[in-house]
N, CA, C and O atoms as a GROMACS GRO file, in nm:
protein
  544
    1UNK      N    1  -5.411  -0.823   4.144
    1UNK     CA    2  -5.276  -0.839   4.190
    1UNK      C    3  -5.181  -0.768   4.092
    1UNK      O    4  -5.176  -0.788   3.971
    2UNK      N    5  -5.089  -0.661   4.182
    2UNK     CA    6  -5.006  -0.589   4.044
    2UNK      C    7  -4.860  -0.670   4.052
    2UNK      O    8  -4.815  -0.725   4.152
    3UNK      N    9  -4.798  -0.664   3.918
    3UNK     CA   10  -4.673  -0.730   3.937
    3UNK      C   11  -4.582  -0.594   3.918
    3UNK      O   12  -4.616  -0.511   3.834
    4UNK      N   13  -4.477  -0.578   3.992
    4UNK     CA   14  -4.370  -0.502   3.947
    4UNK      C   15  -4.244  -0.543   3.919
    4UNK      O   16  -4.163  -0.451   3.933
    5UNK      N   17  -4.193  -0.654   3.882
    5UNK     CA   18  -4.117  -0.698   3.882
    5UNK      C   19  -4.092  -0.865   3.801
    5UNK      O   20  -4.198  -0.926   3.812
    6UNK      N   21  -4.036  -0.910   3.762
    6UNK     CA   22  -3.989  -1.071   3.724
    6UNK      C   23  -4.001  -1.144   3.857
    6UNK      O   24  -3.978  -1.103   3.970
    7UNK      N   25  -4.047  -1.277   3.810
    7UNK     CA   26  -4.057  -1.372   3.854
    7UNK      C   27  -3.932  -1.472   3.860
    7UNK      O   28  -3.876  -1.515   3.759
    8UNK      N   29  -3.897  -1.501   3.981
    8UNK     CA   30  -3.735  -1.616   3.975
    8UNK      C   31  -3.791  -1.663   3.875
    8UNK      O   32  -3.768  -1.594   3.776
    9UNK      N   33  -3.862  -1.758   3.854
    9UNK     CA   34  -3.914  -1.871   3.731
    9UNK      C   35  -3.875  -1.773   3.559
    9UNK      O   36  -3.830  -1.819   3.454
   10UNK      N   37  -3.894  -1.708   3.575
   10UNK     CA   38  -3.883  -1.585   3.447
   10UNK      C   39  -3.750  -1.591   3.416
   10UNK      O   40  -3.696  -1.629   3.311
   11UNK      N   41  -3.701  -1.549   3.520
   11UNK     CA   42  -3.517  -1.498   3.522
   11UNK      C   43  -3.478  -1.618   3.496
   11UNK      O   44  -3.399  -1.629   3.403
   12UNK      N   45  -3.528  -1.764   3.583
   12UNK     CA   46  -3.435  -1.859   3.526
   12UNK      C   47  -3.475  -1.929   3.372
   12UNK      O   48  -3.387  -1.986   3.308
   13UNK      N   49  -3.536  -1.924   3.350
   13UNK     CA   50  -3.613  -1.933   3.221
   13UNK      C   51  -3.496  -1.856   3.099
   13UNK      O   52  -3.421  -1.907   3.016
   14UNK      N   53  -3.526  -1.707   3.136
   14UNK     CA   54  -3.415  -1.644   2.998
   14UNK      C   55  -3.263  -1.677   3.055
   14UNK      O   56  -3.173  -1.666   2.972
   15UNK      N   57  -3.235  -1.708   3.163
   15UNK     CA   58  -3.046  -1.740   3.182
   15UNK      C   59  -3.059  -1.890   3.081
   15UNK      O   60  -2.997  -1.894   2.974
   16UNK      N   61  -3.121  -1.976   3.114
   16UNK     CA   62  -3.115  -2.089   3.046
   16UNK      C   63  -3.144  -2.106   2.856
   16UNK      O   64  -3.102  -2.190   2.777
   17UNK      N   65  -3.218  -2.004   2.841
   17UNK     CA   66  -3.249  -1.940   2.680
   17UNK      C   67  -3.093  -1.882   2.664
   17UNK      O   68  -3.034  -1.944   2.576
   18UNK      N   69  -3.023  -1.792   2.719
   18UNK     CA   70  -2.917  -1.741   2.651
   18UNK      C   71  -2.824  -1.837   2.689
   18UNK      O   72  -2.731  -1.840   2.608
   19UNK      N   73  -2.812  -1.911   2.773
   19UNK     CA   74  -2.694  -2.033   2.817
   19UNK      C   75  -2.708  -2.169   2.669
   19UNK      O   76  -2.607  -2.222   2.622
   20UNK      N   77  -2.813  -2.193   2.633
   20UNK     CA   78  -2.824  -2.261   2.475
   20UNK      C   79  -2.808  -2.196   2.396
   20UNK      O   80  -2.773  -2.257   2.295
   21UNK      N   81  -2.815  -2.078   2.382
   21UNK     CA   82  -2.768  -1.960   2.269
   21UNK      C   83  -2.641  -1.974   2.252
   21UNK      O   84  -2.589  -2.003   2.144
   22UNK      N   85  -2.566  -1.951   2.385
   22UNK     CA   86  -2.399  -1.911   2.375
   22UNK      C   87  -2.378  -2.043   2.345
   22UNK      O   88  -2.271  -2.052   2.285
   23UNK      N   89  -2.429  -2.149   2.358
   23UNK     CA   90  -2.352  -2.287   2.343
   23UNK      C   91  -2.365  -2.338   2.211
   23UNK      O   92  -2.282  -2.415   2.162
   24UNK      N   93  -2.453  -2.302   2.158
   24UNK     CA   94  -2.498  -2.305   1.999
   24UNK      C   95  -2.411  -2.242   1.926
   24UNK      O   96  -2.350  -2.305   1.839
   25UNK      N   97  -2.381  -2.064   1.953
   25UNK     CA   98  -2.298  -2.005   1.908
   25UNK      C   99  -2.134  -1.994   1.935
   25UNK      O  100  -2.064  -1.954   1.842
   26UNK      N  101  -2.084  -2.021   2.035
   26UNK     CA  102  -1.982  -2.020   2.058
   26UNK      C  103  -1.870  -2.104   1.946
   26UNK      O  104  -1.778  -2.061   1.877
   27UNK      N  105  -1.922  -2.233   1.963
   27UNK     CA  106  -1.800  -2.305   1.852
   27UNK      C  107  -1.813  -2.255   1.699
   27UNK      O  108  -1.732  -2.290   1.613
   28UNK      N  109  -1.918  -2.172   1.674
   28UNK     CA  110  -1.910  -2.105   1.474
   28UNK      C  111  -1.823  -2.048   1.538
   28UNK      O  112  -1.734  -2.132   1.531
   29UNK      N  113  -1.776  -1.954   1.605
   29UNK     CA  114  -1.664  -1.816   1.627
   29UNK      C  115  -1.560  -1.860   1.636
   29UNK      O  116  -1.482  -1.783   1.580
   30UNK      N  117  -1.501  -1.963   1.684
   30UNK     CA  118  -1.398  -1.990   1.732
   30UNK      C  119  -1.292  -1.993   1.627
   30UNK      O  120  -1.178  -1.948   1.641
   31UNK      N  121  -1.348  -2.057   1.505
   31UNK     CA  122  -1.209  -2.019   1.374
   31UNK      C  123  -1.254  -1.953   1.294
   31UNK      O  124  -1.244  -1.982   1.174
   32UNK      N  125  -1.333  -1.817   1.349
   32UNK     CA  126  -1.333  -1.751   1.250
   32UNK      C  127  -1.235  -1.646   1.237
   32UNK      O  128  -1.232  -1.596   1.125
   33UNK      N  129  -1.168  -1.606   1.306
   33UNK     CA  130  -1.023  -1.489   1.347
   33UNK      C  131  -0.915  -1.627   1.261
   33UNK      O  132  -0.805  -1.579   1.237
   34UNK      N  133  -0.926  -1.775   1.216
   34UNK     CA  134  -0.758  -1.774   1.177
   34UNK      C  135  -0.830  -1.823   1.061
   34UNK      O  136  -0.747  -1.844   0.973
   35UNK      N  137  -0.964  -1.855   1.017
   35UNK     CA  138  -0.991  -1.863   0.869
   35UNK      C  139  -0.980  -1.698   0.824
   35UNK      O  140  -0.932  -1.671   0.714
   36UNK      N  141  -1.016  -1.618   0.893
   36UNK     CA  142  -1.004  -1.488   0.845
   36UNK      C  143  -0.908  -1.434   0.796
   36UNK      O  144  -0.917  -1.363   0.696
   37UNK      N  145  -0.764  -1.465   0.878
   37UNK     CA  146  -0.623  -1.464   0.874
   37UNK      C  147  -0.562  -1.532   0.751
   37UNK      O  148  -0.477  -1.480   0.678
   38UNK      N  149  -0.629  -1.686   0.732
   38UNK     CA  150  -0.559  -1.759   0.611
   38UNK      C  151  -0.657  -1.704   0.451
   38UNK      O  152  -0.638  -1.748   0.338
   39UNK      N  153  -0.738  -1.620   0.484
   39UNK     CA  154  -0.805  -1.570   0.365
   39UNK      C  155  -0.757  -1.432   0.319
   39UNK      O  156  -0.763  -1.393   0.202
   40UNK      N  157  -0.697  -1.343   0.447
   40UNK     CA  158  -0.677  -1.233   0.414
   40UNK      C  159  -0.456  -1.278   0.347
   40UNK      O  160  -0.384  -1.199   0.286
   41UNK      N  161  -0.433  -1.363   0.373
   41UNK     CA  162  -0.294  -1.410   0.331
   41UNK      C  163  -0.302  -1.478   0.188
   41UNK      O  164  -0.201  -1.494   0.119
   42UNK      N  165  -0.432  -1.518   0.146
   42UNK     CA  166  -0.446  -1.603   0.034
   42UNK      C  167  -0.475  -1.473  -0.043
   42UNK      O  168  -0.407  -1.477  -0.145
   43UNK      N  169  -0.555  -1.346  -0.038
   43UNK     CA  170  -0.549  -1.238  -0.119
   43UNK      C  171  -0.427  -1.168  -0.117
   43UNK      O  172  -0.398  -1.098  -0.214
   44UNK      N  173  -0.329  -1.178   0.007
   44UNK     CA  174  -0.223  -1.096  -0.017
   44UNK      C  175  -0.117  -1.180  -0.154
   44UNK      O  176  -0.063  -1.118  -0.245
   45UNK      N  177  -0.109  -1.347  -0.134
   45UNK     CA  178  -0.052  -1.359  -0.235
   45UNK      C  179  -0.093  -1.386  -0.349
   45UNK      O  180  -0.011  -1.429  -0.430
   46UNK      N  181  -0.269  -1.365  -0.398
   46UNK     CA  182  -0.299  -1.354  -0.538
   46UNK      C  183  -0.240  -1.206  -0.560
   46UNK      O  184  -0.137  -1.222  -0.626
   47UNK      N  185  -0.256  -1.094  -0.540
   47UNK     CA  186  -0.264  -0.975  -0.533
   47UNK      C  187  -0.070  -1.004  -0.579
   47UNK      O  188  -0.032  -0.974  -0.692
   48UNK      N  189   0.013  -1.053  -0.490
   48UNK     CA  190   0.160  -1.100  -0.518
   48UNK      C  191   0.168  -1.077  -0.685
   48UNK      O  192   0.201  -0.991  -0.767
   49UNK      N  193   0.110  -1.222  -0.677
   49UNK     CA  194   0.089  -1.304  -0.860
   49UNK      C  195   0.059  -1.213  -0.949
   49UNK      O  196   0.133  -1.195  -1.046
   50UNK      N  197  -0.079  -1.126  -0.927
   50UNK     CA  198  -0.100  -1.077  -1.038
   50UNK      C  199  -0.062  -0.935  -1.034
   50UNK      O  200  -0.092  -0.893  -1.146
   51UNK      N  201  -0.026  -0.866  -0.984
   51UNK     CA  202   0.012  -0.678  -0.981
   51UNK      C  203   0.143  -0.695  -0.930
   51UNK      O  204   0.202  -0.712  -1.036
   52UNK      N  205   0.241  -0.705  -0.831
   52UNK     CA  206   0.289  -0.691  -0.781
   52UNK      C  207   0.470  -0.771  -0.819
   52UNK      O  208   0.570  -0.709  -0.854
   53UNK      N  209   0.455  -0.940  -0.794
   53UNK     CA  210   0.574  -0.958  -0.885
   53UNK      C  211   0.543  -0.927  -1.060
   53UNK      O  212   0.633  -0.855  -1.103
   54UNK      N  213   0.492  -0.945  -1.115
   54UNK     CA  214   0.546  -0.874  -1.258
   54UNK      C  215   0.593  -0.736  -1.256
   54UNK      O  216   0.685  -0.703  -1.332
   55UNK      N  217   0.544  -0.659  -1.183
   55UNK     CA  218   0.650  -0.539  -1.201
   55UNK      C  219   0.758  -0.545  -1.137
   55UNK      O  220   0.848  -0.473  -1.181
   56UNK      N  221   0.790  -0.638  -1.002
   56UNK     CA  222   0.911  -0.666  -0.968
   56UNK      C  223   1.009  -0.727  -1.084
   56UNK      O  224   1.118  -0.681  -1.119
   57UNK      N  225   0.958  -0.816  -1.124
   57UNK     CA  226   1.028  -0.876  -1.259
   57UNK      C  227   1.056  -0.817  -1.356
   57UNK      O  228   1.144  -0.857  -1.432
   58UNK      N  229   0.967  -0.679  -1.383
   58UNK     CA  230   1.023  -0.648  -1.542
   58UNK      C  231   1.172  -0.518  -1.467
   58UNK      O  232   1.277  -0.482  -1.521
   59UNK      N  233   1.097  -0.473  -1.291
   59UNK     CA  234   1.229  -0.352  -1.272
   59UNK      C  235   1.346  -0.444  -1.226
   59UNK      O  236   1.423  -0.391  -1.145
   60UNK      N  237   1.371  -0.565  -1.260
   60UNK     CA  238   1.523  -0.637  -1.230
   60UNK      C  239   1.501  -0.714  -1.365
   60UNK      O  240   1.591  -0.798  -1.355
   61UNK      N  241   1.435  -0.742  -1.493
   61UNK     CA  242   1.483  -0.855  -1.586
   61UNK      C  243   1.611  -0.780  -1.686
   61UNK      O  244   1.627  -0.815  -1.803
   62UNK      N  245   1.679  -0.694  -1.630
   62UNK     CA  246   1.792  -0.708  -1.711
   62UNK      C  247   1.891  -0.806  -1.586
   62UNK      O  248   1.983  -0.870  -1.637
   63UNK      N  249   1.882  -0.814  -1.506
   63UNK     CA  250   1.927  -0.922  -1.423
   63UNK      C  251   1.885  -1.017  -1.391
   63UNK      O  252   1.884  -1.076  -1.283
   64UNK      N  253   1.846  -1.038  -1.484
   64UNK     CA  254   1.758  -1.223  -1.530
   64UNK      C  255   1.636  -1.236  -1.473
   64UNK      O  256   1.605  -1.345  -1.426
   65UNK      N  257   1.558  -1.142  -1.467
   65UNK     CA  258   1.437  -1.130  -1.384
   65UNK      C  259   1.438  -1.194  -1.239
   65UNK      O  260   1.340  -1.266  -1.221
   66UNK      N  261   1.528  -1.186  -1.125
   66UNK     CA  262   1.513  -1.245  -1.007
   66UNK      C  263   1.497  -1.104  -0.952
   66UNK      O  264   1.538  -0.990  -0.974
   67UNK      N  265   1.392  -1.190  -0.842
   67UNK     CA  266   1.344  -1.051  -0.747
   67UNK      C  267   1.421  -1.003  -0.633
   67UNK      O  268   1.405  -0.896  -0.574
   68UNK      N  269   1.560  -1.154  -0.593
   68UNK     CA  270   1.586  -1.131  -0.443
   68UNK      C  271   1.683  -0.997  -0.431
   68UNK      O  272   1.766  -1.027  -0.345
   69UNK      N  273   1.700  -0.912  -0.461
   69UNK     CA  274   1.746  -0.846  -0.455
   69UNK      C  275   1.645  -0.729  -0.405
   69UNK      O  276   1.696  -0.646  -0.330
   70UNK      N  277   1.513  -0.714  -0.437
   70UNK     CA  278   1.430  -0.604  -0.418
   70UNK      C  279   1.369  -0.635  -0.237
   70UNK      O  280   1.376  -0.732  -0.162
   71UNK      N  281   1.308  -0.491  -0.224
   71UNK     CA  282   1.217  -0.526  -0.155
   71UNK      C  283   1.044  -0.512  -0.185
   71UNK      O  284   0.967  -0.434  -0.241
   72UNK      N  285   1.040  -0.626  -0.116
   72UNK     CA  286   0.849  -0.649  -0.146
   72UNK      C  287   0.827  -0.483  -0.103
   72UNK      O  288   0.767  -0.414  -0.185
   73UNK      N  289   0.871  -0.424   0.015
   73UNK     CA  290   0.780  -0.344   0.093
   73UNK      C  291   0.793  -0.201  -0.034
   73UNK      O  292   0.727  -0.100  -0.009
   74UNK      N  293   0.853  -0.202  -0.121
   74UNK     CA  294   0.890  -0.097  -0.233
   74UNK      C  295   0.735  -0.126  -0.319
   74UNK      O  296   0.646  -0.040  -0.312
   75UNK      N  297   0.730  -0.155  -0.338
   75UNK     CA  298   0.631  -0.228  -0.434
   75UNK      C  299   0.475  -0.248  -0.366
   75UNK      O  300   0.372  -0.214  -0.425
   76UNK      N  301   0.477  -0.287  -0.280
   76UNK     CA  302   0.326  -0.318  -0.186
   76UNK      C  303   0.341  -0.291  -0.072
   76UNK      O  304   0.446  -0.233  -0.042
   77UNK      N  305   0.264  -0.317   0.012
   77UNK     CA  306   0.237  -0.303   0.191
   77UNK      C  307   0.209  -0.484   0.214
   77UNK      O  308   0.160  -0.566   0.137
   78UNK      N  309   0.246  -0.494   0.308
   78UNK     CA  310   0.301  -0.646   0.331
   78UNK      C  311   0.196  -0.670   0.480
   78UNK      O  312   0.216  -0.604   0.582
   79UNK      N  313   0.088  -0.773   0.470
   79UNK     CA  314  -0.004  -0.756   0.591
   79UNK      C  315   0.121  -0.812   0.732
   79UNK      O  316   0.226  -0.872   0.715
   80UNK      N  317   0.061  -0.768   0.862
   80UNK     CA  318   0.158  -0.798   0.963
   80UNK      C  319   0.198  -0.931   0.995
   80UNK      O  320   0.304  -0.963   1.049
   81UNK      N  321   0.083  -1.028   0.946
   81UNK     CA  322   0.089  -1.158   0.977
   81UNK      C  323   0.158  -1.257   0.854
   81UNK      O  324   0.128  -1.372   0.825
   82UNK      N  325   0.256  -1.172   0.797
   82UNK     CA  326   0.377  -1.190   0.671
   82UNK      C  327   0.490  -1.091   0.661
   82UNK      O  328   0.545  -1.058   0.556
   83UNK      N  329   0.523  -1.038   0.802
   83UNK     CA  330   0.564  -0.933   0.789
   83UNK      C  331   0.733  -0.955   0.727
   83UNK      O  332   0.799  -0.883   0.652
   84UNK      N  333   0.767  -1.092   0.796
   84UNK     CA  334   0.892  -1.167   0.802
   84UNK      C  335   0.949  -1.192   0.648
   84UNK      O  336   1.064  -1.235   0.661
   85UNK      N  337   0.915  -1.181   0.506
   85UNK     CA  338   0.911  -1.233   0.420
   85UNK      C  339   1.070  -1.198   0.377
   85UNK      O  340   1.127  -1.090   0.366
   86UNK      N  341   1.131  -1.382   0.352
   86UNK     CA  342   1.261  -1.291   0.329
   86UNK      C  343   1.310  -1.330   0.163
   86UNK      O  344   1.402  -1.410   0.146
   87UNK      N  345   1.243  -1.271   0.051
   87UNK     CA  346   1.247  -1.304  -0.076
   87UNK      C  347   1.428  -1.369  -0.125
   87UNK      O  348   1.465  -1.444  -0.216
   88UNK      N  349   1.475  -1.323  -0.055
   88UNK     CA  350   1.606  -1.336  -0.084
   88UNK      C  351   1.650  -1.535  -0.071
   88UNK      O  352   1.751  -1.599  -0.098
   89UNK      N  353   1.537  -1.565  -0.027
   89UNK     CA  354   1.522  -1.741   0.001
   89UNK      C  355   1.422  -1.796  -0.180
   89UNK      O  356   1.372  -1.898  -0.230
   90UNK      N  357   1.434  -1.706  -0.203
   90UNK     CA  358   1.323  -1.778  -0.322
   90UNK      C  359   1.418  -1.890  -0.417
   90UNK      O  360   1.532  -1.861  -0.453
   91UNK      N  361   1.376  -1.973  -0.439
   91UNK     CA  362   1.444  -2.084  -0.516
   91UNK      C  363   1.437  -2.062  -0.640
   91UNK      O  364   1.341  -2.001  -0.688
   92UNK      N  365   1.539  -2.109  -0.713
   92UNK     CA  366   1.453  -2.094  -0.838
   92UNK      C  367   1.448  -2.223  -0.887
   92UNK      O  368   1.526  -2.318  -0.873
   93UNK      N  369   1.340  -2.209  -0.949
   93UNK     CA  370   1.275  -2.326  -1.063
   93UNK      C  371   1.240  -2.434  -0.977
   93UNK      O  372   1.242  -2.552  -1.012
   94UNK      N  373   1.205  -2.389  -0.859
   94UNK     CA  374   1.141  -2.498  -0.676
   94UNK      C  375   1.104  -2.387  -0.623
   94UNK      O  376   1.153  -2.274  -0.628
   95UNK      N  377   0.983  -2.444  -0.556
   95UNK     CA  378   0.954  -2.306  -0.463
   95UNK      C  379   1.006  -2.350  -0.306
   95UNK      O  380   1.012  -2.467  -0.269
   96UNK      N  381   1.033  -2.263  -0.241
   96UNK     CA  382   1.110  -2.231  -0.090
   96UNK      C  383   0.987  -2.195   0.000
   96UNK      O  384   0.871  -2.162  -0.027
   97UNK      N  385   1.020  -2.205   0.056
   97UNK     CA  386   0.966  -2.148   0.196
   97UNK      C  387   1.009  -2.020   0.234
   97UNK      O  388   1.107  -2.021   0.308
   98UNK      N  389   0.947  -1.867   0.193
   98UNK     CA  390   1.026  -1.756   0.254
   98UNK      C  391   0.948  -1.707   0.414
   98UNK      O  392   1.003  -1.616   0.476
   99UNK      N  393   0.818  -1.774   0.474
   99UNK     CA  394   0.802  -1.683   0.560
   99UNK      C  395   0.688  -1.807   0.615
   99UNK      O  396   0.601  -1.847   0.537
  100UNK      N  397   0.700  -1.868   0.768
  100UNK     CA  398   0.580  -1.888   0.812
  100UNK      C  399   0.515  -1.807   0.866
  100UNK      O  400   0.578  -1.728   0.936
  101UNK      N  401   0.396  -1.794   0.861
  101UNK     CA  402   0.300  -1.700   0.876
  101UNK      C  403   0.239  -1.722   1.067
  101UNK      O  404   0.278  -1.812   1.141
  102UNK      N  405   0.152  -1.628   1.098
  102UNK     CA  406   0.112  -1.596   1.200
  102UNK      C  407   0.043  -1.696   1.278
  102UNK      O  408   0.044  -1.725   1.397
  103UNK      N  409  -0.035  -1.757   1.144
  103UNK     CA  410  -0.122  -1.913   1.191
  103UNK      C  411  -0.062  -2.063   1.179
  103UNK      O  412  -0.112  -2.171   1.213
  104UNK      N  413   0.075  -2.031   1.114
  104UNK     CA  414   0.108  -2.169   1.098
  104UNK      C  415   0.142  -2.184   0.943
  104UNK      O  416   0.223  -2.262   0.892
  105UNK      N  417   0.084  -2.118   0.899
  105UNK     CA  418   0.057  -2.146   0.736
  105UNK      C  419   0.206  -2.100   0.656
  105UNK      O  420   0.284  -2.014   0.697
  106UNK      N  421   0.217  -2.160   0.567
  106UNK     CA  422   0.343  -2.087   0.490
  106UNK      C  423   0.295  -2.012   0.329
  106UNK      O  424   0.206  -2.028   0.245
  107UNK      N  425   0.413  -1.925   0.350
  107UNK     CA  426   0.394  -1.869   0.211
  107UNK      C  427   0.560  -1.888   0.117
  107UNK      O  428   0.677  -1.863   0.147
  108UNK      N  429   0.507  -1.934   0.020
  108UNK     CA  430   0.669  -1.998  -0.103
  108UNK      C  431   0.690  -1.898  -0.195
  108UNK      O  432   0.606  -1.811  -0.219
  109UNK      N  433   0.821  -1.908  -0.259
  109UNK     CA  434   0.815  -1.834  -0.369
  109UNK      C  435   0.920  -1.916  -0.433
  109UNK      O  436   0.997  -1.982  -0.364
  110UNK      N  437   0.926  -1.915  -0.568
  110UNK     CA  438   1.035  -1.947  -0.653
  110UNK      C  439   1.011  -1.802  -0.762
  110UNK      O  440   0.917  -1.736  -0.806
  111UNK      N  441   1.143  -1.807  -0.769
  111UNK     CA  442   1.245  -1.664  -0.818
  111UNK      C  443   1.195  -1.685  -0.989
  111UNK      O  444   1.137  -1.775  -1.050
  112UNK      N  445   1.236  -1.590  -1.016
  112UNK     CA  446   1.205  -1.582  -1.181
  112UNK      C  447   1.333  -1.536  -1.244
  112UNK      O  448   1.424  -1.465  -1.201
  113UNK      N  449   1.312  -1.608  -1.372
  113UNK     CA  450   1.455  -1.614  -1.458
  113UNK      C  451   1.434  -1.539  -1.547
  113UNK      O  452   1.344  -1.459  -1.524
  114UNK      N  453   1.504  -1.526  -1.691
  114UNK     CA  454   1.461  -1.484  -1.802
  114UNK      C  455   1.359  -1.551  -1.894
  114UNK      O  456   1.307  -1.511  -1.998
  115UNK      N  457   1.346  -1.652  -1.834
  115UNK     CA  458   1.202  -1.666  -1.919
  115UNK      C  459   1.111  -1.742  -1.849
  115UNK      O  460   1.040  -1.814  -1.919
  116UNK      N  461   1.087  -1.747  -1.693
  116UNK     CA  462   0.984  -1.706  -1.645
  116UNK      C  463   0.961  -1.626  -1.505
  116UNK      O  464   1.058  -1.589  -1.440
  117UNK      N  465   0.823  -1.600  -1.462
  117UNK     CA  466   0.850  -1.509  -1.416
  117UNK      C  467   0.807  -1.520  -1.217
  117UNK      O  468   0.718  -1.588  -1.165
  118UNK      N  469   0.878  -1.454  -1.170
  118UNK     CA  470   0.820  -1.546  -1.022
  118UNK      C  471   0.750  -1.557  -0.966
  118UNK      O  472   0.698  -1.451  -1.000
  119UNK      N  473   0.668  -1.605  -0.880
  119UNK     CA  474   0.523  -1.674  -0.855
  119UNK      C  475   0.538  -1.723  -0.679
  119UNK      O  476   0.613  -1.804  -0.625
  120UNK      N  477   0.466  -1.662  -0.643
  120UNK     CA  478   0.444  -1.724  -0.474
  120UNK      C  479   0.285  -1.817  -0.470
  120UNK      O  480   0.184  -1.824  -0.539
  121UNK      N  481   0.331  -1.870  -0.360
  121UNK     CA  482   0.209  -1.958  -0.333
  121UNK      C  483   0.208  -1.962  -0.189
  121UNK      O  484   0.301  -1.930  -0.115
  122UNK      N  485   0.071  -2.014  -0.152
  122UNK     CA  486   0.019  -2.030   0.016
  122UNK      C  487  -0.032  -2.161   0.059
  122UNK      O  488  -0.132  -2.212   0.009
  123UNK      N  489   0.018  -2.200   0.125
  123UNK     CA  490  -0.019  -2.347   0.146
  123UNK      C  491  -0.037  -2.365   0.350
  123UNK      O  492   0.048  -2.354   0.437
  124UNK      N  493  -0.179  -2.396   0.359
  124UNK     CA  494  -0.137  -2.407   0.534
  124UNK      C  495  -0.138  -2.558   0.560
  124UNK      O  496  -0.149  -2.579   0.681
  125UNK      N  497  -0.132  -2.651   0.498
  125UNK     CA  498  -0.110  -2.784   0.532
  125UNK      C  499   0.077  -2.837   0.496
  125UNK      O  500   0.123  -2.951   0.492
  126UNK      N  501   0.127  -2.739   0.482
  126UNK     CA  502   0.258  -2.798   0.480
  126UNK      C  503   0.313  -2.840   0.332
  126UNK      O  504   0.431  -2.852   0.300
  127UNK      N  505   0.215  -2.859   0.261
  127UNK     CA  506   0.289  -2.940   0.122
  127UNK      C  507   0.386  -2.831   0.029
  127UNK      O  508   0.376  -2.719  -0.020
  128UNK      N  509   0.496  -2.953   0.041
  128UNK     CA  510   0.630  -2.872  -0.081
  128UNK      C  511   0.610  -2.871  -0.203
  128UNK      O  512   0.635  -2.780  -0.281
  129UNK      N  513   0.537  -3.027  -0.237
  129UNK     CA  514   0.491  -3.044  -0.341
  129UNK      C  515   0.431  -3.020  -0.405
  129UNK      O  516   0.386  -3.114  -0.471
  130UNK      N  517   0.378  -2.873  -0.443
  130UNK     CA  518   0.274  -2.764  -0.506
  130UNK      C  519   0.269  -2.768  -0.636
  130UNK      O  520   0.366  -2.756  -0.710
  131UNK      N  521   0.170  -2.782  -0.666
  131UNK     CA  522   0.131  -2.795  -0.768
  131UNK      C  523   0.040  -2.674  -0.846
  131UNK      O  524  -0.002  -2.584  -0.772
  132UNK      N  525   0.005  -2.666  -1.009
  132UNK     CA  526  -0.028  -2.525  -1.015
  132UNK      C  527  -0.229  -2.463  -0.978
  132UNK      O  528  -0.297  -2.382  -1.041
  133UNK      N  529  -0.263  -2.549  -0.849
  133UNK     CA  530  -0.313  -2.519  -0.832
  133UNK      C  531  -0.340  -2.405  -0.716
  133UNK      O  532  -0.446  -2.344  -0.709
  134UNK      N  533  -0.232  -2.386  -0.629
  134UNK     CA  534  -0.177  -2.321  -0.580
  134UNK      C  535  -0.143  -2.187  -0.623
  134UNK      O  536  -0.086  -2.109  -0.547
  135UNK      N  537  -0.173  -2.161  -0.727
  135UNK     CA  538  -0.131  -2.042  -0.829
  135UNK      C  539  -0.192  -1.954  -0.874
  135UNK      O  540  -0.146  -1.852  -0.925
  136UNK      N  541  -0.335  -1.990  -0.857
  136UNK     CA  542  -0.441  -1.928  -0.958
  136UNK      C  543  -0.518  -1.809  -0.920
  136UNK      O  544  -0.600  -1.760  -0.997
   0.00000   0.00000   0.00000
């Protein structure tokens, strides 16, 4: 007896193999586009911290080192999902809220004086109350 072809029993066999596949796999994917988003925002503001405001700070510390006067986009490329950032909100010596982000998440800054220097942070649960772990 020659076969040329699959057997219904066959066909339903692999629909039901890839129907537990997709169901297995489907919920890993689902946050991986806004963990991706809150990771690629957590490097934009280390990258902030360490390259980026200190040279903002030293090209304004004859004006007491505050940044709101500059723009970020002089200095770096600003990802789209922060595009809003309006430094000119930075608090000083408290950090502000300058920009909610794409996912929800916020990004802070407090301004820098003459003797220190300014510092953003990312927080996607909301807290004002930041602490310097937020910083590092």
């Amino acid at each position: 007896m020659k076969r040329n072809a699959f057997t219904m029993i066959e066909l339903i066999f692999v629909i039901v193999i890839l129907g537990i596949l997709s169901a297995v796999a489907l919920p890993k994917f689902i946050g991986v586009q806004k963990s991706a988003t809150a990771q690629k925002l957590v490097a934009f503001v280390g990258t902030m911290n360490r390259t980026v405001l200190p040279s903002m700070y030293l090209a304004n510390y004859g004006a007491g080192g505050s940044i709101k006067t500059l723009a970020i986009s002089d200095f770096t490329s600003v990802p789209n999902e922060a595009k809003d950032i309006n430094i000119t909100g930075c608090a000083n010596g408290t950090y502000a809220s300058v920009v909610t982000t794409s996912i929800g998440a916020q990004i802070y800054c407090r301004d820098g004086n003459s003797t220190n220097p300014p510092r953003f942070a990312f927080s996607t649960d909301g807290n004002t109350s930041l602490d310097n772990s937020y910083f590092q």
